[in-house]
C-alpha positions, 0 to 999 in steps of 0.5 A: 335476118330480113324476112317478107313481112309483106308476104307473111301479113298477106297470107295471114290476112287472107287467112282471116279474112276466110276465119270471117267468112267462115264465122257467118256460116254459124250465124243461121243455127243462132237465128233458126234456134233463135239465140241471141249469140248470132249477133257475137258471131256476125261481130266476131265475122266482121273484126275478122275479114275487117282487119284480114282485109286491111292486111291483104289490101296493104301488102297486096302490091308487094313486087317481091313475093319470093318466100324463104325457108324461114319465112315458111317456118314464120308464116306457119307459126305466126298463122296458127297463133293469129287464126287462134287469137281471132277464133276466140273472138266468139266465145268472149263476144258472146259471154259463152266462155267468158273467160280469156284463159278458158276461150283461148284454151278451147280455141287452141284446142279446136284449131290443133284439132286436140279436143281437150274442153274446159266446158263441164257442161258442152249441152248449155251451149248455144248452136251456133256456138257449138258449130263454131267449136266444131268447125275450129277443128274441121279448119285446123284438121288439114292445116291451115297452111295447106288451105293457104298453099291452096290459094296462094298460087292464085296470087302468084307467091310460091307455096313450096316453103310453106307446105315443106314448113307444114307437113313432114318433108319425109311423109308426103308423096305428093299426089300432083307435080305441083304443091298447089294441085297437091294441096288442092286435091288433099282439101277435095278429098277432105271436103268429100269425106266430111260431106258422106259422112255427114249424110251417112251420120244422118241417115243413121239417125243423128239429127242434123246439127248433130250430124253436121258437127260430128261429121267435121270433127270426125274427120279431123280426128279432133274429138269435139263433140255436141254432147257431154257423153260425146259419142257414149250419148248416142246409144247407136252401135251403127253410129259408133261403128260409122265413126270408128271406120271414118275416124281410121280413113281420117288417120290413113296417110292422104296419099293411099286416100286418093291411090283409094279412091282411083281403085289402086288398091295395090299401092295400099296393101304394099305400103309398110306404114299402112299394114303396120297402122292396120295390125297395130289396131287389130292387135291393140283392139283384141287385148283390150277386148279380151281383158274385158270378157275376162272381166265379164262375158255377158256382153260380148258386142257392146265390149267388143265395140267399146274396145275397138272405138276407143283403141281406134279413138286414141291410136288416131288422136281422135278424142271421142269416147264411149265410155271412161277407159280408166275406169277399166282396169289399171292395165288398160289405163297404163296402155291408153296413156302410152298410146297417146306417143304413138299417132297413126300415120304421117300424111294424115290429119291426126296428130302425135308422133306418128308410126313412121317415126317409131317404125324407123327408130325400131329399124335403125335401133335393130341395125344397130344391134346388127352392127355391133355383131357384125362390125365390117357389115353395111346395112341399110335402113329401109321403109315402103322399099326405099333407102331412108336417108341418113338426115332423116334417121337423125331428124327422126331422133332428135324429134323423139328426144326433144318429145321425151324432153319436152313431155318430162320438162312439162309435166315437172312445170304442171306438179310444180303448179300443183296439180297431182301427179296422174293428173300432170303426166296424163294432160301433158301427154293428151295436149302435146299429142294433140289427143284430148282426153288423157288420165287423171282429172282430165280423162275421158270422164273429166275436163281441163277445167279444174286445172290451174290457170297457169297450168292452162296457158302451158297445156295451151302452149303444148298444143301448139308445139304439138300441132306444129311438129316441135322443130317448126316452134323451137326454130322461132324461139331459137337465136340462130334463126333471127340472126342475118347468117 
């Protein structure tokens, strides 16, 4: 199969050419605190735009800028695993995370936006490359691709197939006729956000380096935070509510974002999946809450509020947490692990299955009861009023096949490297849902660093087929997709 390497190099050069450009923004917290790691950061800025440029400027001339299906599903592949391999540049430059297992880890972790950290000590630290880790995740949040899509145009090479490559084609409406002014006004909307937080954040009482970093993480419900206590650090119940609403936007679908913001508010309270992520929620929150006051009722807001942030935290694979829910009761531990299969809505930047998925599964699995019973009767699957087609019913079940198959295939490989059992099923689940803190070693409590190297590079391996939907990773490593048919 012949594909548009000169498109595919052009694209990812501009991409790292912005990684560059985006590196130097972290080289003024190094001066200001006067560390030395500012100067690893100008290098790691330099090796990026260097060799972005050299890629840009050598294809820049290429007539033939038609993209492909599978060159979308390529260029979205190989730019995730490129922004990743250049992102680690600072921390290895820097001696910060020293090791290449380590630093490639928490690069990827940052930039799929899973928040799973091998650091035991985040606080040791330098800012600038605090702020770096951070903003991994702030451009990993809405995809680099729709950046890409954003900008592309500018140059006069189609988006279409790399936005349909990005994004789920069944849950995106799109908020403009064309994909450019939908990707632009996805990356407006998420700019925004981030900077009211931030202000918010302030206000409230972080400094502003801490608000500058949990403001980004925040909203693209990665997880990372400055502190080891994460958000348990700030004894704040403003802050801690602050993040629960805006970690809960994050994870709505973009699409009700923006109807949100024109003050059509009829188009979200109809909409199916936004109710159903609404009542989830809720319903989810007042279990948790109420197993607790069993427990104890002294404390009646404080266990309320732990509840309800760490439900929302999980639901939208944000990460962040308040205090360790496996050291609540075992029925807890045993409904935070089976949330981290469910996600929160399509069109977001959170990660996981998705509730549109598990929605439409339901349904078609109810249709099919009906069908059983009443033979002779047609029924039609429906979602937010309108018929779901056939294709996407059997895309959605091969998606959740794959998902059972690919979690129980890597948490065989990680007991066969040695790690427990808990431990095992708990990180597989965390990474391929893109979630972060899971059970085990590697709860909310833990680190991945007590993981097996080899274990490392397979939990680094589930991100990315997390992060890029399954089907867009297993395309490249199958056959048929190389062969010229």
């Amino acid at each position: 199969m012949k594909f548009n390497i000169n498109v595919i190099a052009n694209i990812i050069g501009i991409l790292l050419m912005i990684n560059g450009f985006l590196m130097l923004t972290a080289v003024p917290f190094g001066i200001y605190h006067m560390e030395s790691t500012w100067k690893g950061m100008l290098v790691s800025s330099f090796i990026n735009s260097a060799v972005g440029f050299l890629l840009y400027y050598r294809t820049k001339d290429n007539k033939n800028k038609d993209l492909r299906r599978r060159d979308g599903y390529l260029i979205v592949t190989s730019s995730w695993v490129f922004m990743c391999l250049f992102g680690m540049l600072p921390y290895i430059i820097t001696n910060q995370i020293p090791n290449l297992s380590n630093a490639f880890f928490e690069t990827v972790s940052g930039y799929t936006t899973t928040g799973a950290t091998i650091l035991d000590d985040i606080e040791s630290l330098d800012h600038s490359i605090l702020y770096w880790r951070s903003l991994t995740q702030w451009i990993g949040g809405m995809g680099i691709i729709v950046l890409a899509v954003a900008i592309l145009p500018f140059l006069g090479i189609g988006g279409m197939q790399l936005f349909v490559a990005e994004a789920p084609v069944f849950s995106l409406d799109k908020l403009q006729p064309r994909i450019k002014e939908t990707a632009q006004r996805l990356w407006l909307i998420y700019i925004s956000f981030t900077i009211l937080l931030f202000f918010i954040l302030w206000a409230e009482g972080m400094d502003i380096f801490d608000a500058v970093n949990h403001a980004m993480t925040t909203f693209a419900t990665g997880g990372f935070s400055t502190k080891n206590a994460s958000i348990g650090y700030f004894e704040s119940p403003l802050i801690q509510y602050t993040i629960i609403l805006f970690m809960f936007i994050s994870a709505t679908n973009f699409t009700l974002t923006y109807f949100a913001l024109k003050l059509d508010f009829k188009k979200i309270l109809n909409n199916e999946e936004f109710k159903i992520y609404l009542s989830f929620i809720v319903i989810l929150t007042l279990i948790v809450f109420s197993t607790l006051y069993m427990i104890d009722s002294s404390y009646a807001e404080e266990t309320f509020r732990g509840a309800f942030f760490n439900i929302v935290s999980i639901v939208t694979t944000t990460g962040f947490t308040t205090a360790d829910f496996t050291g609540w009761t075992d029925f807890i531990t045993i409904l935070f692990f089976i949330l981290m299969f469910f996600g929160a809505c399509a069109g977001s930047t959170s990660g996981g299955i998705k509730l549109v998925r598990h929605v439409v599964l339901l349904k078609n699995s109810y249709n099919e009861i009906k069908r059983q019973l009443h033979q002779s009767g047609v029924f039609t699957l429906k979602f937010n009023n309108r018929k779901v087609p056939n294709e996407v019913i059997s895309n959605i079940l091969a998606f959740m096949m794959l998902y059972v198959v690919i979690f129980s295939f890597g948490s065989i490989v990680m007991t066969f490297i040695g790690v427990d059992f808990e431990t095992a099923i708990g990180s597989v689940a965390a990474t391929l849902g893109n979630v972060g803190p899971g059970i085990g070693d590697v709860g909310p409590s833990g680190t991945y660093n007590s993981i097996p190297t080899e274990g490392k590079w397979v939990l680094t391996l589930l991100m990315f087929i997390g992060r890029l939907e399954l089907f867009t990773f297993l395309m490249i490593i199958t056959p048929i997709f190389w062969k010229n048919n």
